[in-house]
C-alpha positions as CSV (number, residue, x, y, z in Angstrom):
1,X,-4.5,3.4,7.3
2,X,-1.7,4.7,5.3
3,X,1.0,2.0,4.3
4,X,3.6,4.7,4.4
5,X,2.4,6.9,6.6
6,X,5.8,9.3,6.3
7,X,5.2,13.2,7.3
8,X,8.2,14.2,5.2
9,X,9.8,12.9,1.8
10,X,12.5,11.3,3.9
11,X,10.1,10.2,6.8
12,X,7.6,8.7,3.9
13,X,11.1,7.1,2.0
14,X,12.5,6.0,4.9
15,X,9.0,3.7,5.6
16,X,9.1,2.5,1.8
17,X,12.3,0.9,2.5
18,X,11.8,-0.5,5.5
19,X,9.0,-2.2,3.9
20,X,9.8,-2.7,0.6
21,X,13.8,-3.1,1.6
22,X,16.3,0.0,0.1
23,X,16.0,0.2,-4.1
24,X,19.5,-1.4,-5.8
25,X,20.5,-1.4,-9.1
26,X,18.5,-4.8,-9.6
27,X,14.9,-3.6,-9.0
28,X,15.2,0.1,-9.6
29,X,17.8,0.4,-12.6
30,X,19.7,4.0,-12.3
31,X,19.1,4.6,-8.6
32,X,22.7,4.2,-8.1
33,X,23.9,7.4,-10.1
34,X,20.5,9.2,-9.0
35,X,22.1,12.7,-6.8
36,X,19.0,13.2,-4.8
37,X,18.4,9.6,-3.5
38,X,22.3,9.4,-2.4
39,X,22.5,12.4,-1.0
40,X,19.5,11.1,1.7
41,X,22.4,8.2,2.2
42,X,19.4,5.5,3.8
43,X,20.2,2.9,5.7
44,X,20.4,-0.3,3.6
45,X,17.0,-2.5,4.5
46,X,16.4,-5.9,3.1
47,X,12.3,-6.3,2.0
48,X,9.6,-7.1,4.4
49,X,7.4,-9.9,4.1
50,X,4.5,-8.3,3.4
51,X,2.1,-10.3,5.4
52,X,3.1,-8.5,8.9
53,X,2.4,-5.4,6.8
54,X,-1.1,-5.8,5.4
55,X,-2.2,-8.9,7.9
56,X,-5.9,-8.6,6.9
57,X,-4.9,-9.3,2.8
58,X,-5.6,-13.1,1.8
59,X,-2.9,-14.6,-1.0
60,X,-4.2,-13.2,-3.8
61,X,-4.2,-9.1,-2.1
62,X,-0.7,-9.5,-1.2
63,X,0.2,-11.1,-4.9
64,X,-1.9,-7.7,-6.1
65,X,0.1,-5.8,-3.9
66,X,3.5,-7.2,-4.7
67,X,2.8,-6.3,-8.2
68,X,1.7,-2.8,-7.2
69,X,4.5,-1.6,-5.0
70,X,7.1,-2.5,-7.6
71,X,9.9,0.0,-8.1
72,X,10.6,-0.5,-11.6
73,X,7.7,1.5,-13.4
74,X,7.7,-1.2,-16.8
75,X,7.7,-3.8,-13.9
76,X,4.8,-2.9,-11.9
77,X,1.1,-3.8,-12.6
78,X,-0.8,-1.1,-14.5
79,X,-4.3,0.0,-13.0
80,X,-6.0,-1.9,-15.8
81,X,-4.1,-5.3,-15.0
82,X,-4.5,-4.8,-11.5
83,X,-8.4,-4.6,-11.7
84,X,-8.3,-8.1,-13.5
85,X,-6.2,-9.2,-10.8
86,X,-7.3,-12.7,-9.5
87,X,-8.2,-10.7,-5.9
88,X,-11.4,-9.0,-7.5
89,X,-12.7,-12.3,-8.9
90,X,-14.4,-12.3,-5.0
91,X,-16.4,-9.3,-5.8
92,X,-18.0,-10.8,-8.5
93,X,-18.7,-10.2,-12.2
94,X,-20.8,-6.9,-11.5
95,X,-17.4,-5.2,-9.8
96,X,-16.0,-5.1,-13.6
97,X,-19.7,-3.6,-14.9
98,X,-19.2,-0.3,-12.7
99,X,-19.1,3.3,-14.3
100,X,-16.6,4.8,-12.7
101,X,-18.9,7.4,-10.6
102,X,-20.5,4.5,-9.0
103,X,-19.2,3.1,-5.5
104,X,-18.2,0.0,-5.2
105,X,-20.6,-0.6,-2.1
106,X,-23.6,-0.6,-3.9
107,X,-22.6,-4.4,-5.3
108,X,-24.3,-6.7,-3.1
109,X,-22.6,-8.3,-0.6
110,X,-19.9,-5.7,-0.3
111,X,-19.6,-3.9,2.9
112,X,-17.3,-2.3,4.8
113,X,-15.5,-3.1,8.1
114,X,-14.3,-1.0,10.7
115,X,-10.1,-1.2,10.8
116,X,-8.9,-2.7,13.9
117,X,-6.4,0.3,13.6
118,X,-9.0,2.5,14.9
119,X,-9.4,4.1,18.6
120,X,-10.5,6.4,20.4
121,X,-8.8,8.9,21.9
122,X,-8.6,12.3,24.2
123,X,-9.8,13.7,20.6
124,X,-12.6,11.5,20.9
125,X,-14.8,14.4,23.1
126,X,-13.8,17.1,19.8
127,X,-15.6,14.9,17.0
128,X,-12.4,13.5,15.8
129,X,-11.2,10.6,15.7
130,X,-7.2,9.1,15.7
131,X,-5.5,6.4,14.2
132,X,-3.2,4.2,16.7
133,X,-0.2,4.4,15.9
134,X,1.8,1.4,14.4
135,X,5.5,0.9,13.6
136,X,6.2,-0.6,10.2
């Protein structure tokens, strides 16, 4: 399910910074002098832990994901660090021998789990199917 699952830019900023707590000058240099952010004037939020936001992440996800979900572009993990992230090392060598048009479910031993997130609904009877909702 989305992590920010905002319908509008200020609906999908306002659930970055109640997860990631509002940007200050310390982790997102200039946002202080940036027109467009102030004139949203957010509510000041302090950062979640992000354990009660991706429960189903071991140590080594949520390190990943730290490092992902930085504000700071020069600070945040690159796509090509990320991937050698301690996290994959559980996939096994053969996740780093994948051409790109290849899914990563044909390693073995990879398989994927329904989300707990997931119910049915009235929409069930139409074919589709709807996330629950969850408050971040």
């Amino acid at each position: 399910r989305p992590l920010f699952p905002g319908s509008t830019v200020e609906d999908e900023l306002y659930y970055i910074f109640k997860i990631l707590g509002t940007p200050t000058e310390e982790n997102f240099p200039g946002i202080s002098k940036n027109e467009e952010f102030l004139s949203y004037n957010f509510s000041q939020y302090e950062s979640e832990n992000l354990i009660n936001v991706a429960p189903r992440l071991d140590s080594e996800g949520l390190d990943l994901l730290s490092k992902l979900l930085l504000y700071e572009a020069k600070r945040r993990s690159s796509a090509a660090e990320g991937m050698r992230h301690a996290f994959f090392n559980s996939f096994g060598p053969s996740v780093h021998r994948l051409p790109d048009t290849v899914s990563i479910f044909t390693v073995p031993g990879i398989v994927l789990h329904k989300d707990p997130g997931m119910r049915s609904s009235s929409l069930a009877n139409s074919g589709k199917i709807r996330r629950q909702s969850m408050l971040f």
